[in-house]
N, C-alpha and C positions, 0 to 999 in steps of 0.2 A: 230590613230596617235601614238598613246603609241609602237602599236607591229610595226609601219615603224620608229621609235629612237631605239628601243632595237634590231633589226634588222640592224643596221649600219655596215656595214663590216669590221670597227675600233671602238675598243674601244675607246673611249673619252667623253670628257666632253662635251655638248651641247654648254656651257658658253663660250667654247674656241672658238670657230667658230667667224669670221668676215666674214664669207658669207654664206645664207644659199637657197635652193632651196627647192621648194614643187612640185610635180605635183599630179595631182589629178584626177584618171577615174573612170568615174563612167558612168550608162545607163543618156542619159538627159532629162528625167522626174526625175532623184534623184538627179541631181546636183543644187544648189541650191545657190547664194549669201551667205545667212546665213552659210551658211556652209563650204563656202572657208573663208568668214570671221574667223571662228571659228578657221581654222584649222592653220589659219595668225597668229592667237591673240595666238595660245598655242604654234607656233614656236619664238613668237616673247617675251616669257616667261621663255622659257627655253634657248632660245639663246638671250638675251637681245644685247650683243651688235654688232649682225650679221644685217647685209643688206641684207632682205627678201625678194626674186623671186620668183614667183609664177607659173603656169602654171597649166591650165584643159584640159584633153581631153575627152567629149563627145565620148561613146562607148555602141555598144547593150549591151556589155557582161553583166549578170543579178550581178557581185560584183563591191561593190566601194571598189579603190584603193588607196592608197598613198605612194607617192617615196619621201624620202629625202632627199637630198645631200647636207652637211656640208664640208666649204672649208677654207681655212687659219688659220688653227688650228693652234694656240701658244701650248708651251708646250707639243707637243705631243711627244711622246720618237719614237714612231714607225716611225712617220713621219722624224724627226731628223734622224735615220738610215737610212732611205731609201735615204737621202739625206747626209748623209755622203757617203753612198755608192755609189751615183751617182758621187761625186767629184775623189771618189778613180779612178773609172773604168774611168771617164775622163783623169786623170790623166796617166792611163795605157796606154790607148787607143794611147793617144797622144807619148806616149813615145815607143811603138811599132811603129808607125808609121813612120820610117826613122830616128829616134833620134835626133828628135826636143827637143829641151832645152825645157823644162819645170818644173818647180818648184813647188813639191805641197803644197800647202799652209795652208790645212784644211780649217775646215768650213769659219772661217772670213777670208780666202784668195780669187783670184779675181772670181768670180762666174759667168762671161758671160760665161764661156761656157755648163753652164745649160743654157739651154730654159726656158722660162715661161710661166707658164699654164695660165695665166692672157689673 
């Protein structure tokens, strides 16, 4: 569980997550209740205030696995840019497109025209 957190493809804080997901493969003679419990109780430790999803897949392959996926991260900078930058290119986007009036507003300006990943 340690090297599937240190392994996250963003750095961040665990704590920051309001979502988190697990999945778990392992052969199914080593998959085991006690052991998805465990792997709940140290996601749900280090991300205290995420809403915990789980999932196993039963596999011959002879390693157990585990995948994380941390989502609603507050505070993230990278996340923030990534979503500044989605507003800017909306913003272009639109303004190349026939030269429709559009006003960019920045991040607290109107935000449907992101999608959400929800």
């Amino acid at each position: 569980m340690n090297q599937a957190v240190s392994s996250l493809s963003l750095n961040c804080t665990p704590t920051e997550a309001k979502r988190a997901l697990y999945l778990l493969t392992a052969p199914p003679g080593e998959m085991t209740m006690d052991m998805i419990k465990q792997i709940s109780s140290y996601l749900k430790r280090i991300a205290p205030e995420a809403i915990i999803r789980s999932g196993d897949y039963p596999r011959g392959k002879g390693s157990i696995d585990v995948t994380v996926i941390l989502s609603e991260l507050i505070n993230s900078r990278k996340v923030m840019d990534y979503f500044s930058k989605a507003l800017r290119y909306t913003y272009l986007a639109k303004r190349r497109r026939g030269g429709i009036e559009y006003e960019y507003r920045g991040i607290e300006g109107d935000l449907t025209d992101i999608p959400s990943l929800l």
